[in-house]
FIBAFI-390281 format. One record per residue (C-alpha): residue in three letters; x, y, z; residue number from 1. Coordinates in nm, 2 decimals, always signed. Example, Ala and Ser with C-alpha at 12.3 -4.5 7.8 and 13.67 -1.06 7.14 Angstrom:
2
   residu       px       py       pz   num
      Ala    +1.23    -0.45    +0.78     1
      Ser    +1.37    -0.11    +0.71     2
//
This chain:
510
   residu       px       py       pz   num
      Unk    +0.00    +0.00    +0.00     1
      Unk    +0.14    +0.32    -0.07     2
      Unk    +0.19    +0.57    +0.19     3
      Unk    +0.02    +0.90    +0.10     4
      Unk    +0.18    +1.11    +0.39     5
      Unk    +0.54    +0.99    +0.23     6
      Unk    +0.42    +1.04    -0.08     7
      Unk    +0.31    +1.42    -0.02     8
      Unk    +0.64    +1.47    +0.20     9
      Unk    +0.81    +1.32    -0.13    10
      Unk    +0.69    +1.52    -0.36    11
      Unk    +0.72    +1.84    -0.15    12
      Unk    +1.08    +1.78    -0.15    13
      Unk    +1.09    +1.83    -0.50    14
      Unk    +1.01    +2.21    -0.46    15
      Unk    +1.29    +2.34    -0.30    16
      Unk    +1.50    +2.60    -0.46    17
      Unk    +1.78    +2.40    -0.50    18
      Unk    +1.62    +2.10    -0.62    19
      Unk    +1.42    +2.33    -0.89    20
      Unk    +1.73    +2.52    -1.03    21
      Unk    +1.91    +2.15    -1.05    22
      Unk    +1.65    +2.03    -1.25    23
      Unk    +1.64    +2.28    -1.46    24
      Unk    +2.03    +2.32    -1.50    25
      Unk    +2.00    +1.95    -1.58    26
      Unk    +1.68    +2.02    -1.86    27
      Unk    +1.91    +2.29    -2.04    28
      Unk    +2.24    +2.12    -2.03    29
      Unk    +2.03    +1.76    -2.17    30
      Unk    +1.89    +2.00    -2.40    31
      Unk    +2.21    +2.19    -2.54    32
      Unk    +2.41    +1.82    -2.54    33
      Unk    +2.16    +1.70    -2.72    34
      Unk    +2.14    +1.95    -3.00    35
      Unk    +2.50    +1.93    -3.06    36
      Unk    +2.60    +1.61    -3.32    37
      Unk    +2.90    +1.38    -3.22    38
      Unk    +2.79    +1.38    -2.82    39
      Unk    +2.57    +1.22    -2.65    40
      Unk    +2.32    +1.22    -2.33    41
      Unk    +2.56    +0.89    -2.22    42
      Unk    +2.85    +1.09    -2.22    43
      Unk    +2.64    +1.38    -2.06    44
      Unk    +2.57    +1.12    -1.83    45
      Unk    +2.86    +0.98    -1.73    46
      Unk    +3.03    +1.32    -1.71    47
      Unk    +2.75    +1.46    -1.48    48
      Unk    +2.75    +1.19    -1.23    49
      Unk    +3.10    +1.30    -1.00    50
      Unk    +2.95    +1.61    -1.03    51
      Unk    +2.70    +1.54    -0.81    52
      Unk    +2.90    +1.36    -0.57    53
      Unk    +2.88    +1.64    -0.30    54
      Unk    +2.53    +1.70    -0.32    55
      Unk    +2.20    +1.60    -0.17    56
      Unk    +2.09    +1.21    -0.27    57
      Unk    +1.74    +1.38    -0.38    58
      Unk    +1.88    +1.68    -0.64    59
      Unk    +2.20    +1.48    -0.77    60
      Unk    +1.90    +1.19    -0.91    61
      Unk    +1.67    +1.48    -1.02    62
      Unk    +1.99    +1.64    -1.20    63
      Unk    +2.05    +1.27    -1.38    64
      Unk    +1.73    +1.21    -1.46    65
      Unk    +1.69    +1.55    -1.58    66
      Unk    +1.99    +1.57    -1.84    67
      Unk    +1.86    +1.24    -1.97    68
      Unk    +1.48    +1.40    -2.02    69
      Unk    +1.63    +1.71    -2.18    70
      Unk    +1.89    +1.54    -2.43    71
      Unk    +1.57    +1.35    -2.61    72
      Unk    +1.42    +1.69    -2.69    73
      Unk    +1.73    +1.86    -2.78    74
      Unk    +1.85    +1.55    -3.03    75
      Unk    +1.56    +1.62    -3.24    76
      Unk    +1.68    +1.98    -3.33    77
      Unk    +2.00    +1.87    -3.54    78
      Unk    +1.78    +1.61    -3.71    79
      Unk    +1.57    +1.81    -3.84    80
      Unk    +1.79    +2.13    -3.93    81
      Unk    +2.11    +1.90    -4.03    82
      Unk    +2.00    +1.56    -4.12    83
      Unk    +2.25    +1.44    -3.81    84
      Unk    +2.03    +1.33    -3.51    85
      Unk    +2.23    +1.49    -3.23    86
      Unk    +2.15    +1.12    -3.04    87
      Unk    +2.04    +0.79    -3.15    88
      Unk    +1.72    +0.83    -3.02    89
      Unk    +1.63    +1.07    -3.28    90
      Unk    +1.74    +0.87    -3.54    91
      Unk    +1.41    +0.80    -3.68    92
      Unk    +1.32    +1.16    -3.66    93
      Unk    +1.52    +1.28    -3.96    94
      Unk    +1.25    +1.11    -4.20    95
      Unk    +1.00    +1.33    -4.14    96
      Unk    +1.17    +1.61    -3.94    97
      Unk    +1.43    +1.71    -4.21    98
      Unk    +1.21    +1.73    -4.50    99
      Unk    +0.97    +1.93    -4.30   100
      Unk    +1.22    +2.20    -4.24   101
      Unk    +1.34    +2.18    -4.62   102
      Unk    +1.01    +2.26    -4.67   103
      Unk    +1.00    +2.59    -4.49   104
      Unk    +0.90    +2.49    -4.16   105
      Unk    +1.18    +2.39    -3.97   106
      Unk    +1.00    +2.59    -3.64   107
      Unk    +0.71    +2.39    -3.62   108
      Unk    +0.93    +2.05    -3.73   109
      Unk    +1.07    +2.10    -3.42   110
      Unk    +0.75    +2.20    -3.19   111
      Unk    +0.61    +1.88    -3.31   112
      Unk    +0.93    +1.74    -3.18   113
      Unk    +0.89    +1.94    -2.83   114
      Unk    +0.53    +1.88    -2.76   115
      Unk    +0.49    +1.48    -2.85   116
      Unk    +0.83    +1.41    -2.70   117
      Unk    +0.70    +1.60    -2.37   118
      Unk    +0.35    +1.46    -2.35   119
      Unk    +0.51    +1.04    -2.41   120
      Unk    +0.76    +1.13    -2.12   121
      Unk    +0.47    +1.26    -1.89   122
      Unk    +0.23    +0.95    -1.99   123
      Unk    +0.55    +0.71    -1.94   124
      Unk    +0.62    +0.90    -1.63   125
      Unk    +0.23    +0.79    -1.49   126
      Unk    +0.29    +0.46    -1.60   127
      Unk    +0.62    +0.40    -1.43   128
      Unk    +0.46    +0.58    -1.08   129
      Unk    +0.14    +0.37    -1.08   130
      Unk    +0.34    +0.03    -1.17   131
      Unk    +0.64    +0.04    -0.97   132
      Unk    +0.50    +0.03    -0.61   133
      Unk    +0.29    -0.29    -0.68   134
      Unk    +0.56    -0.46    -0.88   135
      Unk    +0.83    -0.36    -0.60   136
      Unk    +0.60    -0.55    -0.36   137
      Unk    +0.59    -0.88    -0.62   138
      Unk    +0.95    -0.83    -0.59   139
      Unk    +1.00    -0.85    -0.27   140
      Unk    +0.87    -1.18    -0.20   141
      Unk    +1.17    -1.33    -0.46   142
      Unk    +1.45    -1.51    -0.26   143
      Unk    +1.82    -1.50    -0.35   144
      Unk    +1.76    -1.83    -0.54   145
      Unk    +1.52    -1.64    -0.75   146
      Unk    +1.73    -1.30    -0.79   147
      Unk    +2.01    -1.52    -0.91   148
      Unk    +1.81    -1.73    -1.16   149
      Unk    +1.64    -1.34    -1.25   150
      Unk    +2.02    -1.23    -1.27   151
      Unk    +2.11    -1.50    -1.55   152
      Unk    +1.79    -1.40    -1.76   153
      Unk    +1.89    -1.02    -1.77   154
      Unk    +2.22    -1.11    -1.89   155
      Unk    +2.15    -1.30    -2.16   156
      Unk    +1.86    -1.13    -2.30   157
      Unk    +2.06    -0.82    -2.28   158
      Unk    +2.36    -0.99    -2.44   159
      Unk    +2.11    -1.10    -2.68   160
      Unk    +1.93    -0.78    -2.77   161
      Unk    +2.24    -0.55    -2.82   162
      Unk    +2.54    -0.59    -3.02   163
      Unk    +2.64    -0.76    -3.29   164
      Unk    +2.53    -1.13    -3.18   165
      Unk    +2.45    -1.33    -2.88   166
      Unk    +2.78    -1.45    -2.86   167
      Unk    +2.98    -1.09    -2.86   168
      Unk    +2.70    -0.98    -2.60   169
      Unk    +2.78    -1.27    -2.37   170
      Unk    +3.18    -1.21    -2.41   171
      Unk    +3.11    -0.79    -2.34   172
      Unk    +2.87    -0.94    -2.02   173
      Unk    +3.16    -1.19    -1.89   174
      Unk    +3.43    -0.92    -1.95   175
      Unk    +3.23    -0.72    -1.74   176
      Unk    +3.15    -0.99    -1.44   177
      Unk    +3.52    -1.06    -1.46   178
      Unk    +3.64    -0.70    -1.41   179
      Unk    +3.38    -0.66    -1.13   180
      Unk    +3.54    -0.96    -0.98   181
      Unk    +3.84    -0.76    -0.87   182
      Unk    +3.86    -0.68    -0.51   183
      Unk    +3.76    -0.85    -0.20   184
      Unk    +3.57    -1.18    -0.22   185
      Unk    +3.19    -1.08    -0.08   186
      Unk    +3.18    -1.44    +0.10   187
      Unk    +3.53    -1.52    +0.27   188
      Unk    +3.68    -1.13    +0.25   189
      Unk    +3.98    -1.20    +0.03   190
      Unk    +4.13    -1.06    -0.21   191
      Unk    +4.09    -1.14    -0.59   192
      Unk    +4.27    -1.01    -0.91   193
      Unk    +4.45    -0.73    -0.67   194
      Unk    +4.81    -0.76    -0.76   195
      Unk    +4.92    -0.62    -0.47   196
      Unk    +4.76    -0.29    -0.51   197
      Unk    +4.55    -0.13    -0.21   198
      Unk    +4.35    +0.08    -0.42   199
      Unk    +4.21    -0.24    -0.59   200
      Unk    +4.09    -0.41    -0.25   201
      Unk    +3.73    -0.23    -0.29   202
      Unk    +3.72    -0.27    -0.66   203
      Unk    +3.77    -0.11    -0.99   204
      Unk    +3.59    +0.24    -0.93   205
      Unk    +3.27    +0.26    -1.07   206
      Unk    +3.25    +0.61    -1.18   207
      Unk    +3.59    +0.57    -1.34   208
      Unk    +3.49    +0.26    -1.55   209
      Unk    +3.23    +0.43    -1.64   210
      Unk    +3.33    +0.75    -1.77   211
      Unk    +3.57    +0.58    -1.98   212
      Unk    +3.42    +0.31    -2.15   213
      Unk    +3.10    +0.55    -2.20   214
      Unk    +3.27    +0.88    -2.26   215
      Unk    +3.59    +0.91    -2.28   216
      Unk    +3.57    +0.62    -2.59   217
      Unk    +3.24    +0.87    -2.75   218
      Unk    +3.56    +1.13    -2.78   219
      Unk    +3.82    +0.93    -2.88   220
      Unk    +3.60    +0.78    -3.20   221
      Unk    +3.47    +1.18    -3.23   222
      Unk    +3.82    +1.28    -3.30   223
      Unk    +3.92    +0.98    -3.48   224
      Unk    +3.65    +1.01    -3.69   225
      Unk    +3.75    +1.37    -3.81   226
      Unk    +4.06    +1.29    -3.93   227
      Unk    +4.08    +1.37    -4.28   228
      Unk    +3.74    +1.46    -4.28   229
      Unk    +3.58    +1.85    -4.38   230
      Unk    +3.27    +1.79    -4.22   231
      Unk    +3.37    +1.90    -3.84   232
      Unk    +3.11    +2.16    -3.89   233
      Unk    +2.73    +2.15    -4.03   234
      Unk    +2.51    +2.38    -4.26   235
      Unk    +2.19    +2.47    -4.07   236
      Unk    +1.87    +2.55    -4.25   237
      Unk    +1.76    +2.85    -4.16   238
      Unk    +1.47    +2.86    -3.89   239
      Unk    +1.28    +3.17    -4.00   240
      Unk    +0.96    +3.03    -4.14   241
      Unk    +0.75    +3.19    -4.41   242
      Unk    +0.49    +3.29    -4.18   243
      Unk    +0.33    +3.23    -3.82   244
      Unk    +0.13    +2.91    -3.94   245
      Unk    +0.49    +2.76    -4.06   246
      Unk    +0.61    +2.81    -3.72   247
      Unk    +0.36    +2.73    -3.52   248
      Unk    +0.19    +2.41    -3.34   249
      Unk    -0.22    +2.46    -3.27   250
      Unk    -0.37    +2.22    -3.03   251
      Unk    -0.58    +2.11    -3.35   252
      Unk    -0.25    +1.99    -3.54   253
      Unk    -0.11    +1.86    -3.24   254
      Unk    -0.47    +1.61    -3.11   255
      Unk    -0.51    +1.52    -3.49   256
      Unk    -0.22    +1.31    -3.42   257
      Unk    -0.37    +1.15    -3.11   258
      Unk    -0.39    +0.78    -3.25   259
      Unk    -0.04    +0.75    -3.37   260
      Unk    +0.09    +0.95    -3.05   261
      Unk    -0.12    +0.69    -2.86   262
      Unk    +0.00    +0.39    -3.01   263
      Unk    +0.37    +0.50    -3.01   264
      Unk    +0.35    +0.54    -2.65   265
      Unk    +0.22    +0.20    -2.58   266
      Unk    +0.55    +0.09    -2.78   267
      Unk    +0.81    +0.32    -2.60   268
      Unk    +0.68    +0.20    -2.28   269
      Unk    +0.67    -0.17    -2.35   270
      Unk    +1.03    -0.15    -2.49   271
      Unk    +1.12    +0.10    -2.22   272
      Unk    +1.03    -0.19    -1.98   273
      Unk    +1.23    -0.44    -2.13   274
      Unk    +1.65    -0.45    -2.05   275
      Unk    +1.83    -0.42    -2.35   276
      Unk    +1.62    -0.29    -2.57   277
      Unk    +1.60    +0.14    -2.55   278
      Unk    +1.49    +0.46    -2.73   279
      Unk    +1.63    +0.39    -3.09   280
      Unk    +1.46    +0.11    -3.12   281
      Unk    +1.10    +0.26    -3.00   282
      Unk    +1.18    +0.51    -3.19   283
      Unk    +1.18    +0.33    -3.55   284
      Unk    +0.96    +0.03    -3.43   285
      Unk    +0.70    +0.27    -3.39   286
      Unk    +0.78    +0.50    -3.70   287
      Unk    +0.69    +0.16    -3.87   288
      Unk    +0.41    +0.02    -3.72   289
      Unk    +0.22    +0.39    -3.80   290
      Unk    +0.39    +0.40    -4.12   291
      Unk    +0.20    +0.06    -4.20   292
      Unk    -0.11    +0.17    -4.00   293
      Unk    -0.17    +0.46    -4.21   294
      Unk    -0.42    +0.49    -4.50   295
      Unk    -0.13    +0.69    -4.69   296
      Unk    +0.19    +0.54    -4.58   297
      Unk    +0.37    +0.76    -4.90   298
      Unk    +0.31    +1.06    -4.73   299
      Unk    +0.56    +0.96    -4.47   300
      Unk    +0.94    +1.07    -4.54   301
      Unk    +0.79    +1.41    -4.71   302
      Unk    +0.75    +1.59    -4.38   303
      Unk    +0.45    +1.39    -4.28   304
      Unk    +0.37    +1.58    -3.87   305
      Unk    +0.29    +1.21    -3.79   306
      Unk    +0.59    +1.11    -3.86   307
      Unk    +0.75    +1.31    -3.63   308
      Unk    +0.53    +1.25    -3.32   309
      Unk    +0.56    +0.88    -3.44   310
      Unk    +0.94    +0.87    -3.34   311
      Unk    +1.00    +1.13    -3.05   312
      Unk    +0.65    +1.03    -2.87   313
      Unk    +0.83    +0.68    -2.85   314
      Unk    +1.14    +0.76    -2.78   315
      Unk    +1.04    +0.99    -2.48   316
      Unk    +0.79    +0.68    -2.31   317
      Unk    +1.14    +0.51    -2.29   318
      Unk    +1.29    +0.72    -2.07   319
      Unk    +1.02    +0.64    -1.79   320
      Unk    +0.95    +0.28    -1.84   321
      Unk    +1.33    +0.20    -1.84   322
      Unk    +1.34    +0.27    -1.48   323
      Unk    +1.07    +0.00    -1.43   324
      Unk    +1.29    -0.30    -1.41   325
      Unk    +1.52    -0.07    -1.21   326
      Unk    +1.31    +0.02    -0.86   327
      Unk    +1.11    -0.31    -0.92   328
      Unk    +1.41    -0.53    -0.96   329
      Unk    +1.75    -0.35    -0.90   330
      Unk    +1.84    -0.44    -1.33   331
      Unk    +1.90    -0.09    -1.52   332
      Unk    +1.68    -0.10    -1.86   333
      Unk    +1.94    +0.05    -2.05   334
      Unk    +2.26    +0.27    -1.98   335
      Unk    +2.05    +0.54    -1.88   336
      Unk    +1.94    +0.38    -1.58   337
      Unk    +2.28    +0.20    -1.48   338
      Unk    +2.44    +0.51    -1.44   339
      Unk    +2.20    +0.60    -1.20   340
      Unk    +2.25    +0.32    -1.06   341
      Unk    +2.60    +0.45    -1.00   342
      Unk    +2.49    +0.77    -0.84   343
      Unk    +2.26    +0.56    -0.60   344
      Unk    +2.55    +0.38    -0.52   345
      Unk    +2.79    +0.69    -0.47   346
      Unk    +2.50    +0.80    -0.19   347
      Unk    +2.51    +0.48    -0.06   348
      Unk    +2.21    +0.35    -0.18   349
      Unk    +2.11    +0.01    -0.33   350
      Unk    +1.87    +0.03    -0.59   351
      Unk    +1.57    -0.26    -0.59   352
      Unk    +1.22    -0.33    -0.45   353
      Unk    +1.39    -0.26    -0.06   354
      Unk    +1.40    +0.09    -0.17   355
      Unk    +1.01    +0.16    -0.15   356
      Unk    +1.05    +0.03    +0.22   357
      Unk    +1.42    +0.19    +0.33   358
      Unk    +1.41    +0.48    +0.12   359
      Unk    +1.01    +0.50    +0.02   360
      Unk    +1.00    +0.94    +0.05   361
      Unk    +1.33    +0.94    -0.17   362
      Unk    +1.15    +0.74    -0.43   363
      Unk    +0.81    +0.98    -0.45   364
      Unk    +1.05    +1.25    -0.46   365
      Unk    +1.24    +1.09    -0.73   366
      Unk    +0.89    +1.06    -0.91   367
      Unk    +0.78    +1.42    -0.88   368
      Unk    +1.12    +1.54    -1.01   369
      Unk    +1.07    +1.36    -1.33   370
      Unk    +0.71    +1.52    -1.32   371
      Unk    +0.86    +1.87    -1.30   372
      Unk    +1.15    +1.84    -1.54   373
      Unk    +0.89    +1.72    -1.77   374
      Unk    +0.73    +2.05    -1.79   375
      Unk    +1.05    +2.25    -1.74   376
      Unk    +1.14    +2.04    -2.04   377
      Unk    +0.87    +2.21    -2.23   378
      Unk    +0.95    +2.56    -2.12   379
      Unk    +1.24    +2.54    -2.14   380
      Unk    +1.26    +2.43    -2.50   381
      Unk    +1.00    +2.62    -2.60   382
      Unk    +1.19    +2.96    -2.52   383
      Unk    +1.52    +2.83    -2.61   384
      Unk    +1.50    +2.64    -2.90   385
      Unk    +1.63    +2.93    -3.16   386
      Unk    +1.91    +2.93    -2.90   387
      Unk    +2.01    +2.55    -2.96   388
      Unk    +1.94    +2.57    -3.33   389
      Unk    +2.24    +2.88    -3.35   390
      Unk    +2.48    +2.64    -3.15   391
      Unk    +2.35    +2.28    -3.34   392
      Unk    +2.75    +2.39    -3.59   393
      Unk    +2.95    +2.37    -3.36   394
      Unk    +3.26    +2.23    -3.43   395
      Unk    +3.41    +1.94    -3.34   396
      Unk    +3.78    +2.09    -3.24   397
      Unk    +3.60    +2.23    -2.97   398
      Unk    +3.32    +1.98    -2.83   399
      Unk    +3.56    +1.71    -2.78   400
      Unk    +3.87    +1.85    -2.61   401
      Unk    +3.62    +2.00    -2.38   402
      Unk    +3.46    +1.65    -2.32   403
      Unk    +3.81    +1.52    -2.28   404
      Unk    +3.87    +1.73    -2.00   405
      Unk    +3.55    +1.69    -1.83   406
      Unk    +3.64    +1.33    -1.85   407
      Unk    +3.97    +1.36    -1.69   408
      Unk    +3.80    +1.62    -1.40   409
      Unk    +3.55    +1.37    -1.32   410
      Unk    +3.76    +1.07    -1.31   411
      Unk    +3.97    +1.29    -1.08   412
      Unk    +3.67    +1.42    -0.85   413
      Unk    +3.49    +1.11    -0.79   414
      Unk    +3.80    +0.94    -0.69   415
      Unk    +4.04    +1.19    -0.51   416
      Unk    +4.30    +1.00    -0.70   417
      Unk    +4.52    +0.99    -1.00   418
      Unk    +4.45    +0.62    -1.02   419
      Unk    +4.09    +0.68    -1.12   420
      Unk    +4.20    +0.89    -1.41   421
      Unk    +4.44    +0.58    -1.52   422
      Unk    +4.13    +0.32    -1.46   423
      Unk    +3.94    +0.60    -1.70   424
      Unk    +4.20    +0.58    -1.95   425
      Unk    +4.21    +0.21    -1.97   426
      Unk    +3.84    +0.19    -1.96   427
      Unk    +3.85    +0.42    -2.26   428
      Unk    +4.05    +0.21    -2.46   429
      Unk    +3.86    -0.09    -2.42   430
      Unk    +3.57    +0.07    -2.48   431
      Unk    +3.70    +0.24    -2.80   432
      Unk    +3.81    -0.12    -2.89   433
      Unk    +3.46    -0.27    -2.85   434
      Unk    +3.34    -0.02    -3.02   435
      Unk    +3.53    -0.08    -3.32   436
      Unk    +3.48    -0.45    -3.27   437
      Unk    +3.11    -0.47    -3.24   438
      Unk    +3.15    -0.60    -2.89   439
      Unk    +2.86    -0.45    -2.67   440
      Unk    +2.96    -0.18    -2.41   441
      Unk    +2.55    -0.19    -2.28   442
      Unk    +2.62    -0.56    -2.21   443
      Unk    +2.95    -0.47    -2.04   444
      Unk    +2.81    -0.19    -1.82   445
      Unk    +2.51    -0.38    -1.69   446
      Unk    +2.71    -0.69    -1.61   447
      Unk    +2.95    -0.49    -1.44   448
      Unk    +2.70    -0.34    -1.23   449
      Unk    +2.51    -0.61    -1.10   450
      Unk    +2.77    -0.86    -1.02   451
      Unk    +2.81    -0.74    -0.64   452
      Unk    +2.45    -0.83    -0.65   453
      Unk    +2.50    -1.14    -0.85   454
      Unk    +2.75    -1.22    -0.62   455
      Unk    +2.56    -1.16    -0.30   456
      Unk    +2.26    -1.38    -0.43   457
      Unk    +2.49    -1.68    -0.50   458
      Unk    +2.65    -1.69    -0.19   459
      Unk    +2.28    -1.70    +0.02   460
      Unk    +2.12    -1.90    -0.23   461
      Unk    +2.44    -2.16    -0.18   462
      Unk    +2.33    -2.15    +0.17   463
      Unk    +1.96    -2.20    +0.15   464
      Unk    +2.05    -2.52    -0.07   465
      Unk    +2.32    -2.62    +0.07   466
      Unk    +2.48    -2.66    -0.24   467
      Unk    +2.22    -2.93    -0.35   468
      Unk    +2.12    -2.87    -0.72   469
      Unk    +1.78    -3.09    -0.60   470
      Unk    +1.67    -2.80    -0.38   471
      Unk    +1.62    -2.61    -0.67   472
      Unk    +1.30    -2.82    -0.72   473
      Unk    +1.16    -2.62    -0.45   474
      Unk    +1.18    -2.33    -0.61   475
      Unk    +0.96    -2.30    -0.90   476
      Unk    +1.00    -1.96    -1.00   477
      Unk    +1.36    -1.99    -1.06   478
      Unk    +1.37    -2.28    -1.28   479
      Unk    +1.11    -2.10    -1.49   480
      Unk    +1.33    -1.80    -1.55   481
      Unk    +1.64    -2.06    -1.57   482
      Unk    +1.44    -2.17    -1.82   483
      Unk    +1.36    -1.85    -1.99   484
      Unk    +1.72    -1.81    -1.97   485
      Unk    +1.80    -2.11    -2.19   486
      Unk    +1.50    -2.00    -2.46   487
      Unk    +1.61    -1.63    -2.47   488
      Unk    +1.99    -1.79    -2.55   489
      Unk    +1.81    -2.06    -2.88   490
      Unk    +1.59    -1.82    -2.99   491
      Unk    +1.83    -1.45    -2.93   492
      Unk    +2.16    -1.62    -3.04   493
      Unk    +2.14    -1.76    -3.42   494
      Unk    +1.89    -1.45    -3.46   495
      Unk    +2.06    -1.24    -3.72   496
      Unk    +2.06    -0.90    -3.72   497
      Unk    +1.78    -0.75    -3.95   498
      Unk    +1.78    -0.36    -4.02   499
      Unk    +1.42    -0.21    -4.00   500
      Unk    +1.28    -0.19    -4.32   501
      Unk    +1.35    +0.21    -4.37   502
      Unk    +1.61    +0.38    -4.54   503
      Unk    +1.82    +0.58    -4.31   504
      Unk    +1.88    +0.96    -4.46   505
      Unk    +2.27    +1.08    -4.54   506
      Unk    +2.34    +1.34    -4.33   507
      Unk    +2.34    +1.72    -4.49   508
      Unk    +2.72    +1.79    -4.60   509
      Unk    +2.89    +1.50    -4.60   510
//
């Protein structure tokens, strides 16, 4: 049952004057990161998190979670004045986007963007606030047999889902269980992969990892890329429309898209909801499923409006639903939500089902805060969208040193030691490296997160059996997703990789 006084008190939190002007620092800088091509709300991400190492548990989430709200609208603002979605998520948002603005209506391309990427978050938002409470309480009544039997299934549908193939995915998940290894032993105390080192005997910093394989590697194929290349900078069409109806969104236009809005949202947040999956592909699942669903599918790719609120109405519902699995079950969606798992963790916080009983006002506070960015999100973008669309060319000479530095700052901060900037950079490289090799850094990251958790559900469940694989008949539940484990590995792994049926757009000037 949900506590309505905590629930008030959490939610009161949120409007504090600190908490507001860190969500809406985190709305702008989401916003500005986004509309900038070769970055990334990851990086943003990653950077952002020792940044809010000194702060209050309830504003450093709100910040997170606000950055990652705010880069979904802003990456829809380079892909429809360049071409060049300024994130994946907006990806699909170039078919309809760009061709609108070539068509003299590049303002109200992009208030399409705004207002159906805003209302999918708020809906997803709802969602995730009604569903996590009860499904927190399911949960709870799992064992450490069952967590670790849930553990295997999230690793290899994950593994499954991203990269290249299942068997890449499972290598990036093992590389990351392996690294996570290193440090004290959870059962007997001692020490594993150390080498001698003290500042390995509580593990290979998380933050540091993090930053590198996420960030730090974003930059590193940035500059690599712009070697011998002329395209570090972008021509933007012009936003002045031809008059007030080209640069405008009524509430007519904007309900006349109501169906495909509605059933785009019903994607994002199924896909949200799932680990592994994430906002690209909502975003062109659902660009295809209303492409088909139309009476006139060849109206789409011409600047079709429901094109538009196809994709980013999708790829907003993500960004709630993908913290389902996270509060209900302690297993991050996507990246996204692992590296808040990381901030939790750098309060000192475990993220699962407990939190609704340990931490239950933190939570509702946690839920407001995505409430308010959501329409600080909207403001905000609505008054400072000409702003973004003068800064969408900027060039790369000057984004990524910038990045590199924040990188090195952070690595530094969150560590209070030169040895996290040297995890950083060696994290970096092996993420540049899987990168370039297919190998899946999402399967990495996750892995590498919940092994202490992994770790901590062997060790009881080894005691509850007492090491007898026969017990395990006792525990139904487990063997089902053992099962599900085994099915998601026949039916994900000889799956070939098949591209959506839609032809991605060249970017402008290149």
């Amino acid at each position: 049952m949900v506590d309505f006084s905590l629930l008030l008190a959490g939610f009161a939190d949120v409007f504090t004057l600190t908490n507001m002007l860190f969500i809406l620092a985190g709305v702008a800088l989401g916003q500005i990161v986004g509309a900038i091509p070769g970055l990334s709300i990851i990086m943003a991400l990653a950077i952002a998190v020792p940044l809010t190492y000194g702060l209050d548990t309830l504003a450093a989430i709100s910040f997170l979670i606000s950055v990652n709200k705010g880069g979904t609208v802003g990456g829809a603002i380079p892909a429809i004045l360049l071409n060049v979605p300024g994130s994946a998520e907006s990806a699909a948002t170039t078919m309809d986007g760009h061709p609108m603005a070539k068509n003299g209506k590049p303002m109200k391309a992009m208030k399409y963007a705004l207002y159906h990427s805003v209302s999918g978050d708020i809906a997803s938002d709802i969602v995730l606030i009604l569903l996590a409470a009860p499904l927190a309480i399911v949960a709870l009544k799992m064992g450490p047999v069952e967590i670790t039997a849930l553990m295997i299934l999230a690793f290899t549908v994950i593994s499954g889902l991203v990269g290249d193939s299942m068997i890449k995915g499972l290598i990036s998940a093992a590389f990351g269980i392996l690294i996570a290894t290193i440090g004290l032993d959870p059962g007997m105390a001692t020490p594993r992969f150390t080498f001698g080192l003290l500042e390995l005997y509580e593990g290979v910093p998380l933050t540091a990892v993090s930053i590198g394989a996420l960030a730090m590697s974003g930059v590193l194929v940035g500059l690599l890329g712009m070697r011998g290349s002329e395209g570090t900078q972008h021509s933007a069409i012009s936003i002045k429309g031809r008059s007030r109806a080209d640069s405008t969104v009524t509430f007519a236009e904007f309900w006349a898209n109501r169906f495909v809005a509605l059933r785009a949202f019903v994607i994002g947040t199924i896909i949200g909801a799932i680990p592994g999956l994430g906002s690209t592909t909502a975003g062109f699942l659902s660009y295809s499923v209303n492409k088909q669903a139309a009476k006139d599918p060849e109206s789409f790719g011409k600047g079709d409006p429901r094109g538009i609120a196809a994709s980013e109405t999708a790829n907003s519902a993500v960004v709630g639903a993908n913290l389902i699995p996270l509060l209900t079950l302690g297993i991050p969606g996507n990246i996204a939500a692992a590296l808040l798992v990381s901030a939790f963790i750098i309060h000192g916080i475990q993220p699962g089902p407990l939190l609704f009983e340990q931490q239950a006002q933190l939570v509702y506070g946690m839920f407001g805060a995505m409430l308010v960015a959501n329409f600080c999100n909207l403001g905000i973008g609505q008054f400072g969208m000409r702003f973004w669309a003068m800064i969408v060319s900027a060039p790369g000479t000057v984004i990524y040193p910038a990045a590199m530095l924040l990188c090195f700052a952070g690595s530094f901060v969150i560590t209070g030691a030169t040895f996290g900037v040297f995890v950083m950079i060696i994290a970096a490289v092996f993420g540049y490296l899987m990168r370039t090799l297919g190998y899946s850094i999402v399967a990495f990251i996750v892995a590498f997160l919940l092994t202490p958790q992994l770790e901590s559900a062997v060790v009881r469940a080894r005691l509850i059996t007492g090491d007898d694989p026969a017990q395990l008949l006792s525990h139904p539940i487990a063997l089902i997703l053992v099962a599900m484990s085994v099915g998601s590995i026949l039916y994900l792994g000889p799956r070939k990789k098949k591209p959506l049926d839609i032809e991605m757009p060249t970017p402008t000037g290149q």
